[in-house]
Structure formats: structure tokens, C-alpha cells
C-alpha positions in Angstrom: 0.0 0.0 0.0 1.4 3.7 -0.7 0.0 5.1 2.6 -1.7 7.8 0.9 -5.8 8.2 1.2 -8.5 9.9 0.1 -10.6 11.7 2.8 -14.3 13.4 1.8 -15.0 16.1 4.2 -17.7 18.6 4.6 -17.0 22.0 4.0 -16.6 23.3 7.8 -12.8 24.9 8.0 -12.2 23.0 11.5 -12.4 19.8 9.6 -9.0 20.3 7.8 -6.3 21.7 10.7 -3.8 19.4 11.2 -4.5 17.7 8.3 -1.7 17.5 5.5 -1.9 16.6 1.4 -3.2 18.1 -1.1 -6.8 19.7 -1.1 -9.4 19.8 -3.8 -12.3 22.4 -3.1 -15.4 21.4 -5.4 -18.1 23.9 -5.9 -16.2 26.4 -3.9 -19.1 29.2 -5.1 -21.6 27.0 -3.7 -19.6 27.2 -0.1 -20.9 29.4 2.5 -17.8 30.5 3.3 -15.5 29.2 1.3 -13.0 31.6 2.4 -12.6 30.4 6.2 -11.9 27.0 3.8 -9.1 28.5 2.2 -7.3 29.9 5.1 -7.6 26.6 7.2 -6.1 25.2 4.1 -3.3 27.3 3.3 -1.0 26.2 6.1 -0.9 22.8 4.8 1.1 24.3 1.8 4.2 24.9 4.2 4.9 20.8 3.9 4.5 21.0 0.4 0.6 20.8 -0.1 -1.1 21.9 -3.0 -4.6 23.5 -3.1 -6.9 23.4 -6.4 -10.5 25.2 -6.3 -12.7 24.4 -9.2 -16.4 25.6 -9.7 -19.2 26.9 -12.0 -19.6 30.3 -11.5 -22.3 31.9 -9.2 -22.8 35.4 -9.5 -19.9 38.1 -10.3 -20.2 39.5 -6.4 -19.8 35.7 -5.4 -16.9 34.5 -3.2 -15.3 32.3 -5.9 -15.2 35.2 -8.7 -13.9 37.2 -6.5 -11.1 34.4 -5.7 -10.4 34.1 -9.3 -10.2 37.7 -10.0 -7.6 38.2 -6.9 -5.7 35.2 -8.8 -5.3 36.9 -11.5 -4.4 40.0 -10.6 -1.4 38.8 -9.0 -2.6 38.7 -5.8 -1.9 35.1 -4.5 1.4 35.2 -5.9 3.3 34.0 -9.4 2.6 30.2 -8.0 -1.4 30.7 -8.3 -3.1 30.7 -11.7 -6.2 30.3 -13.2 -8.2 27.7 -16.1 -10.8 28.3 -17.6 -12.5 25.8 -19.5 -16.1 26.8 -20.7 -19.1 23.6 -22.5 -17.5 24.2 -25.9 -13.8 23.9 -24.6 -15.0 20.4 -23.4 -16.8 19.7 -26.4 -14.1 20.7 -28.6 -12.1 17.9 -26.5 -14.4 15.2 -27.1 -17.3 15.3 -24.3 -20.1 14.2 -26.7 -17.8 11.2 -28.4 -16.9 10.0 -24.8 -20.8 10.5 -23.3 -21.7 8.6 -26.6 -18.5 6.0 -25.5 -20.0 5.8 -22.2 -23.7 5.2 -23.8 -22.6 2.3 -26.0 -23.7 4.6 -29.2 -22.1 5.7 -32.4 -21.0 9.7 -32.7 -22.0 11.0 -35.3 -21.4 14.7 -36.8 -25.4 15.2 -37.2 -26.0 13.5 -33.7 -23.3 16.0 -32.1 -25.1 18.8 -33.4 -28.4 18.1 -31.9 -27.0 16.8 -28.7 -24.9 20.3 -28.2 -28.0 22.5 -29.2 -30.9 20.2 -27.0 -28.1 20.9 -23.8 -28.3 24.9 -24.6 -32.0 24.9 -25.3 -32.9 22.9 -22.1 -32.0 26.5 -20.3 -34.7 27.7 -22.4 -35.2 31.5 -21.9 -32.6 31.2 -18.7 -29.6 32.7 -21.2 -28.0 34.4 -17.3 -28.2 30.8 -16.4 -27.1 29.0 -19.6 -23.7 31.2 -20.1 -22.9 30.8 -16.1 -23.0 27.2 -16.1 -21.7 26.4 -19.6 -20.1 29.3 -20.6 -18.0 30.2 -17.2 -19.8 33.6 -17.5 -20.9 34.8 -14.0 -24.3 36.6 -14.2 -23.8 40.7 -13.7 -20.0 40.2 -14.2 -17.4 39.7 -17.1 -17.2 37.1 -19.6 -17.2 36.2 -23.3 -21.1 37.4 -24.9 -21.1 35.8 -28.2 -20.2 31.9 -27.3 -17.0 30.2 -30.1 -20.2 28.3 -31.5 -22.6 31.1 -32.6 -19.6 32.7 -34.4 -18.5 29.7 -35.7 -21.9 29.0 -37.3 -22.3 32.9 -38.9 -18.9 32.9 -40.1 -20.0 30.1 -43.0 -17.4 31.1 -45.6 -14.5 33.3 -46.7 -15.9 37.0 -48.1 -14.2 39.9 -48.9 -12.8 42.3 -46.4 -11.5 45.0 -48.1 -8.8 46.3 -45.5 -6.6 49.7 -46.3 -4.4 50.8 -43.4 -3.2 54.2 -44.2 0.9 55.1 -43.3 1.7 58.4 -41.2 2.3 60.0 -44.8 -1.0 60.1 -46.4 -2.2 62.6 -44.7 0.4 65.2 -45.6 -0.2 64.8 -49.2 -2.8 67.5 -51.1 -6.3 67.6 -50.9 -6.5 66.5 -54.6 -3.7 63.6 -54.7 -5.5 61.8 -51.7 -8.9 61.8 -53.4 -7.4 60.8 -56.9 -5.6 57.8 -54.5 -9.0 57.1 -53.1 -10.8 57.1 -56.3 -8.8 54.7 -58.0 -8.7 52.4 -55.3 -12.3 52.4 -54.9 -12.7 51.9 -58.7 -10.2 48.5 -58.0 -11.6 47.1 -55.1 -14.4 48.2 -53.7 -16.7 49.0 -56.9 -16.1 45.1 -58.0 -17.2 43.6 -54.7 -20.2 46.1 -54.3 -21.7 45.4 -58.0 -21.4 41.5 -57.1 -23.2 41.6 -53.7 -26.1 44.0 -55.2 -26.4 41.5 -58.3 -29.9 40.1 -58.7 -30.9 41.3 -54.9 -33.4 43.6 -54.8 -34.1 43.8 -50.8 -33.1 46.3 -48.3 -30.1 47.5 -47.0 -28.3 48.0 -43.9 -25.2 49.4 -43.0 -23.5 50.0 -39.9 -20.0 52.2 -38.9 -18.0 52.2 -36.3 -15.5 55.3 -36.4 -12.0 55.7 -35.3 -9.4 57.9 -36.7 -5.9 57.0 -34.7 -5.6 53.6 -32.9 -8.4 51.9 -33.7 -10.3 50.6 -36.9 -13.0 51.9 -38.5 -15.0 49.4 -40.3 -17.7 49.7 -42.7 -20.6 47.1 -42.5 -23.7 46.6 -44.8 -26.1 44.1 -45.1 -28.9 42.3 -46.7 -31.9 42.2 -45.2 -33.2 39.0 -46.7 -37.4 37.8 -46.9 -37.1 36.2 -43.2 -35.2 39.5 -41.9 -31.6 37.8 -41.3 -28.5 39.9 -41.8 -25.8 38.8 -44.6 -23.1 40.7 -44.6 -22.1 40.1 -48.5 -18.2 42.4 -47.7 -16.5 44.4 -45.0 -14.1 47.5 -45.4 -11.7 48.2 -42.9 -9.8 51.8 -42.7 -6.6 51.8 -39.9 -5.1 55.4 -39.8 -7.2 56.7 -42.5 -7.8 60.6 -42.9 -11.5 61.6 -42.2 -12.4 62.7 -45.8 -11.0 59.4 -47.4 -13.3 57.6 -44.7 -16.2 59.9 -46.2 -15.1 59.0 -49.9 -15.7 55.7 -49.7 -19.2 55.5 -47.3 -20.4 57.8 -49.6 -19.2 56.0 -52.7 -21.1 52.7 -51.4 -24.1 54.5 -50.1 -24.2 56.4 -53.7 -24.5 53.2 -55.3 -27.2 50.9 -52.7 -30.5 51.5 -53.1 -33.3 51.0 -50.3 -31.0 51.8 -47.6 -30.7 53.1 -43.9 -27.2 53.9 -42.3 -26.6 54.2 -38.7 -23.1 55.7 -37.7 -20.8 56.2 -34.6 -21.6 59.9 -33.8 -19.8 59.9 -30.6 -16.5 61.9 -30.7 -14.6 62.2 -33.4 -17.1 60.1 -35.6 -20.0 63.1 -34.7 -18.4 65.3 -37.9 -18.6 62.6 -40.6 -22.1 61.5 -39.4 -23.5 65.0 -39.3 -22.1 65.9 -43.0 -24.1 62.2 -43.7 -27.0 63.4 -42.7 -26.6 66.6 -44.2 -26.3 64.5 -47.7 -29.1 62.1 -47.7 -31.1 63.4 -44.8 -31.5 62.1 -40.9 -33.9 60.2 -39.4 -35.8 61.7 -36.6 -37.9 59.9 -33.8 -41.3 59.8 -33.5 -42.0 60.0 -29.6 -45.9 59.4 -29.8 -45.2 56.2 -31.8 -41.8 55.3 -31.7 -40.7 55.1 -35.5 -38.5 57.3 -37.3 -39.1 59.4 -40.3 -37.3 61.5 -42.2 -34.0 60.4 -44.1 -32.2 57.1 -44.1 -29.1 58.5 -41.8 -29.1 57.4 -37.7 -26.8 59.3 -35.8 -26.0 57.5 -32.9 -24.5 58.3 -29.9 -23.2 55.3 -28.1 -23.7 55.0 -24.4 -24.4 52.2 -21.6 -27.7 52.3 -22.2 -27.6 52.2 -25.5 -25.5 49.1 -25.5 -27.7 47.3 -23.3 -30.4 47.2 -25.6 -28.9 47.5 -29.1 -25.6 45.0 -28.5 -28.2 42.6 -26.6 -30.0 42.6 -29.8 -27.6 41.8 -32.0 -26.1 39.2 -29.5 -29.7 38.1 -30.5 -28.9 37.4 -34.1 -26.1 34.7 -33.7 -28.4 33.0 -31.1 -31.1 32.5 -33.7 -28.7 31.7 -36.7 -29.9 35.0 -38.1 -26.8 36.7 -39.3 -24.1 36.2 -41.9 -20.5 37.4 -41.9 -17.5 37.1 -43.6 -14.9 34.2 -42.4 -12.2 36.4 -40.5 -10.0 36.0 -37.7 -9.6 39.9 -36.8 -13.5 39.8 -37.3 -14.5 36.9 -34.7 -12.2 38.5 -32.2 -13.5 41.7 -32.4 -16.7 39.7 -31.5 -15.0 37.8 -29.1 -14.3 41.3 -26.9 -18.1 42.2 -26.3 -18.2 41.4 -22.8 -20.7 41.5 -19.9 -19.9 43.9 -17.9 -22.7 44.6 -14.7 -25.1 43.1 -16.8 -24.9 45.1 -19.9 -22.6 43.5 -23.2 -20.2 45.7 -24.3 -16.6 46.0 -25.0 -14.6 47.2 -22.4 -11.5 49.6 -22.7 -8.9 47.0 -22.7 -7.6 46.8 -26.5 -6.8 43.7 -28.6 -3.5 43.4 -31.0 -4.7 43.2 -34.2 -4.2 39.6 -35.2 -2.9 40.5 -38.9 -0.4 43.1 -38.0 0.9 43.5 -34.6 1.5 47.0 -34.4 -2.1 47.7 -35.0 -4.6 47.6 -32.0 -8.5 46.6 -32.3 -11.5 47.3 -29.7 -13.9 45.1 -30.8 -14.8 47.8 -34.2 -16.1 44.8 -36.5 -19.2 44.4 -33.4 -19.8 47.3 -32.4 -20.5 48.2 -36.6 -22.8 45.3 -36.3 -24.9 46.4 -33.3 -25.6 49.8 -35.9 -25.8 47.7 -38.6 -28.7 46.1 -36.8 -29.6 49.0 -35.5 -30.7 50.3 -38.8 -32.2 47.6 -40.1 -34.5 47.6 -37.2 -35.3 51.6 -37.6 -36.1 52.1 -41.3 -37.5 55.9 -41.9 -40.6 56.0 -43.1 -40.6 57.9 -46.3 -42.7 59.5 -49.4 -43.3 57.4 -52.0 -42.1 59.1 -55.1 -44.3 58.1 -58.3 -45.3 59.1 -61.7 -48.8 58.3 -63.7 -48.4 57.1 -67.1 -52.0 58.8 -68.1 -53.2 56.3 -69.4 -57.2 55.4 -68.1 -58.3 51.8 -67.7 -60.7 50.8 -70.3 -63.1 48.7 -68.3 -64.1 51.7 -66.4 -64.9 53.5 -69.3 -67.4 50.7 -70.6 -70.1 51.3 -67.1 -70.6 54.9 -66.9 -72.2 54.4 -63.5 -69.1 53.9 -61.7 -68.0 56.4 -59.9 -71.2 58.5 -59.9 -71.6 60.3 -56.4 -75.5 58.5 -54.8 -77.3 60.3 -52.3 -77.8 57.5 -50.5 -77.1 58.2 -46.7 -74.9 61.0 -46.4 -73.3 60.0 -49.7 -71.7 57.1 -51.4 -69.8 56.3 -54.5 -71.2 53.4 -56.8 -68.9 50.9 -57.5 -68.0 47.9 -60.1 -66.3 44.8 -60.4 -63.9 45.3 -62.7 -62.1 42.2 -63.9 -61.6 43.8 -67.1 -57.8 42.1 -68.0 -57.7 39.4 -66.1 
């Protein structure tokens, strides 16, 4: 015998003085006081002990987020660390081939699927619930929003992302040479790519910005609103470093050329110029407060704010849920989607910034989602407009042939007599 055991104990702290080993702590949230646990146990590491603490999540003001949160901030020391591993970490590692294994059945690619989306649907409308237990997402507290799975399933192919990153030079050239530049480039690469996705569609648009002019990218996103309402994203432009009229150029260019459109833009800071000149061009929307809807022009100026996040990015959180959204197949793109966090409650990205994953010296903060929250934005605000139309003069025959119709009776306090006309048909 090796003179080791295993002991179970309840979770009381008295039960583990003078006890030595190593100590597992399961469902350390679920402890009601897990930290009186941890200091009995953290004199047994003086003889070379070892304490691990695993859990689901309950609640960000819980106990054992706040544990995690001290670990990795340094607190505990360089020894401590933390892993995470999340439902789709586990399926990704073969969960549903060895709970098959253990069943006595075959896996199967079609079988995985509906087995992974019956275990999220049993939460039913429980998504708080849902993320904490499967997605190591405390409720009220931080944690991935968009799980790897949704984005997996709207990324469906490669598309274009038409990405210019401007050098420190550009701007210092003329007024003229940078719009010549701009031209021709659009004529290259974006005119193409626009003239394929509007081929043989005759739907409406939607089309979302996110601004930045330093730092940060500013990224261009329009989509198809298709006959059940989902969002395909046919191309993406990205602009690093580029001067704010070139970034005018081309959202003009594209919104020249789309027809049934409605734009919503990044008017807060520096993005409040080029949004106002937009809607100085095609006309703003402007909200009814009686009844809710817009009117006016296509252009939504948005200001972004905590509260608008928590409705709009909830929203489009929404869309990869339901399978109702389309994008291009990008790695800068999905983690840009990956930053959208919760944070007290409300999804959002948070000010920490991302290295751009195809050029280093570049930094992201989640642009490519927060240009889809406006993108969804608009397609869920249409302005209601006139209808422009033009008679051709010419008078319906079938009328002409029962003179009656149309005559003004006296009957009551006046009615018009009418026909059935099924003259052409």
C-alpha cells in the first residue's frame, strides 16, 4: 500500500487543521464561506501541499469570482493561476464522443449537433443561467457574450474584407492627390465587390460604422436584409489610420450606389463630424416620440452610451443565437466579436484593446461588433418615407365601358357606386 488516502470532508474549516496533502475544493461558489476553507487550508502548503478550487460560476459579487479575479491580478502570488474551460472547450475535447462511449452509441457529426443545441436549449429563456454554467460567464459580471459556437456558425465562408491601413504619410499629401488615391482604389476594389453583392438582390439595406481615426479601426458594414429578416453581410471595409475625408469618400461611394438603404453611424466623438455631414447629404432620421418610429431620411446618428449598449448589442447578441446573421470568415472579425463582454449586466466592449491579429502593431476594440450592433440598429429603424411616383395617363378601359361607376349616390350621407372590374384578367 502507498500510505496515501483519500478523505471526503464537509466544507466546515475546522475539519481540515492538522491535516496535510493536497486539497481539492469542489463547488467552492456553492460554499458558505469558502474563504474560512481557504485559510484553514493554506497552512498545509508549508509541507508542500497543493490547493486546487474548481467551480461553476455563481454570480460576479460571489466568493469564488472574487477568488479568481484576486488570482489573476497577481494577488496570491506568481505560484497561483487560473483555467478556464467553458461547455465548448470540453466539447471541442471530445465530451459528446466519450458521453456517446460511455452510452454504447455511435458519434456522429449530425447527432453532435443536436445533442450540443438540446443541452443549450434545455435553459430555455434562462440565457443568465445558460452562459454561467456552460459558458464560465458569471451573471452581472465579465465574460465572453457571443459563445465560439454562434460565431463559428455565422462565419459560414471566406468574403471579402476590403482592409486599407493608411501610413503616417498620407495625410500630408494634397487635398486632390489623396482623393485621386481614393478614387482609383475604390474603382479596384471596392466598386467590383459592391456590384457583385447588389447583383440580382433587390431587398433592403443595412449598414453599420464604427468610427476611429488614430488607434483603432474603422469598419464599414452593410447588409442584406433578406425575406425572413436575417442579416448577410455580403463584404466588410476596414480603414486603420485613414484621414477623415478618405473615410467619407468611400461611405459615400457605397451609399451612392445601394438603393433601399438606412445607415446608422458612430456619432460619438470624433465620428460626430462625418455622421453630421451624412446626414446633411441624404437626410437624418428623426424619432417619433408618440409612436416610436423614425421618419425622415435614411441617416441614424448615434451616440453610443451604456444604455444604448444594453439594448442595441443585446439585440444583436440576438442574431447569432437565432442563426440569423451572416459574416465574412475572419480571424480579426471573430475576435472583435469575441471582446463584447458583460460587464454589470450590460454586453459591451470594455476599454482593454486587442493586437490586431494580422499586423501586430495595429490595436482593435472590438470595431467589427460594435459596426454590427448599428448595422442592426438600422435595419431595425427604417424611416418612413414618401413614396415618389409618376402616372403614365393612361385610363383603364373597363371603367370607361359602365358609366355608373364612380357617380356620387345620395344614399345616406353619400356614397360612390362601384363595379367589379375584372376587365384584364
Amino acid at each position: 500500500a502507498s500510505g496515501f488516502r483519500v478523505t471526503a470532508l464537509s466544507s466546515r474549516p475546522e475539519n481540515i487543521h492538522g491535516l496535510q496533502g493536497f486539497v481539492n475544493i469542489d463547488e467552492a461558489a456553492l460554499h458558505k464561506n469558502v474563504a474560512h476553507v481557504l485559510e484553514s487550508a493554506t497552512a498545509l502548503l508549508i509541507w508542500g501541499g497543493r490547493i486546487r478550487v474548481w467551480s461553476t460560476h455563481r454570480g460576479k459579487k460571489n466568493a469564488f469570482n472574487e477568488l479568481v479575479s484576486d488570482v489573476r491580478a497577481g494577488r496570491y502570488g506568481k505560484k497561483a493561476g487560473v483555467i478556464r474551460i467553458g461547455f465548448d472547450d470540453a466539447v471541442g475535447n471530445g465530451l459528446y464522443e466519450r458521453v456517446c462511449f460511455m452510452a454504447g452509441r455511435p458519434a456522429t457529426p449530425e447527432g453532435k449537433r443536436d445533442w450540443y443545441e438540446s443541452i443549450r436549449a434545455a435553459y430555455g429563456p434562462r440565457k443568465a443561467a445558460m452562459r454561467e454554467e456552460l459558458d464560465v460567464i458569471p451573471r452581472d459580471g465579465q465574460g465572453t457574450a457571443i459563445p465560439t459556437v454562434w460565431l463559428e456558425r455565422a462565419m459560414p465562408e471566406v468574403r471579402p474584407v476590403l482592409r486599407l491601413v493608411f501610413d503616417d504619410d498620407f495625410p500630408r499629401r494634397s487635398e486632390a492627390e489623396r482623393e485621386a488615391w481614393c478614387e482609383k482604389w475604390m474603382a479596384v476594389h471596392l466598386a467590383p465587390v459592391l456590384d457583385a453583392a447588389m447583383e440580382g438582390f433587390t431587398g433592403r439595406w443595412a449598414v453599420g460604422m464604427d468610427f476611429a481615426r488614430h488607434r483603432h479601426f474603422s469598419i464599414i458594414k452593410p447588409a442584406r436584409i433578406t425575406t425572413e429578416l436575417a442579416r448577410d453581410v455580403p463584404f466588410l471595409v476596414e480603414m486603420a489610420n485613414a484621414p477623415t475625408r478618405q473615410q467619407e469618400q468611400i461611405l459615400w461611394f457605397l451609399l451612392d450606389r445601394l438603393e433601399r438603404w438606412t445607415f446608422a453611424g458612430d456619432a460619438s466623438g470624433p465620428g460626430q463630424t462625418l455622421m453630421e455631414y451624412t446626414g446633411d447629404r441624404y437626410g437624418r432620421a428623426e424619432l417619433n416620440e408618440d409612436t416610436g418610429a423614425y421618419y425622415g431620411g435614411p441617416v441614424h446618428e448615434v451616440v453610443l452610451s451604456r444604455a444604448w449598449y444594453g439594448q442595441w448589442m443585446s439585440k444583436y447578441i440576438g442574431l447569432f443565437e437565432d442563426g440569423f446573421i451572416a459574416l465574412p470568415r475572419d480571424a480579426s472579425l471573430e475576435d472583435d466579436h469575441r471582446a463584447v463582454e458583460y460587464i454589470d449586466g450590460i454586453p459591451m466592449v470594455p476599454k482593454i484593446e486587442r493586437k490586431d491579429l494580422k499586423d501586430a502593431d495595429l490595436v482593435r476594440h472590438g470595431d467589427g461588433a460594435i459596426a454590427g450592433a448599428l448595422m442592426n440598429f438600422a435595419a431595425t429603424n427604417p424611416a418612413d418615407r414618401e413614396i415618389d411616383f409618376m402616372s403614365t395617363g393612361v385610363k383603364r378601359n373597363s371603367y370607361a365601358v359602365e358609366a355608373d361607376v364612380g357617380r356620387i349616390t345620395d344614399t345616406g350621407w353619400g356614397t360612390v357606386s362601384g363595379s367589379l372590374d375584372m376587365g384584364g384578367f
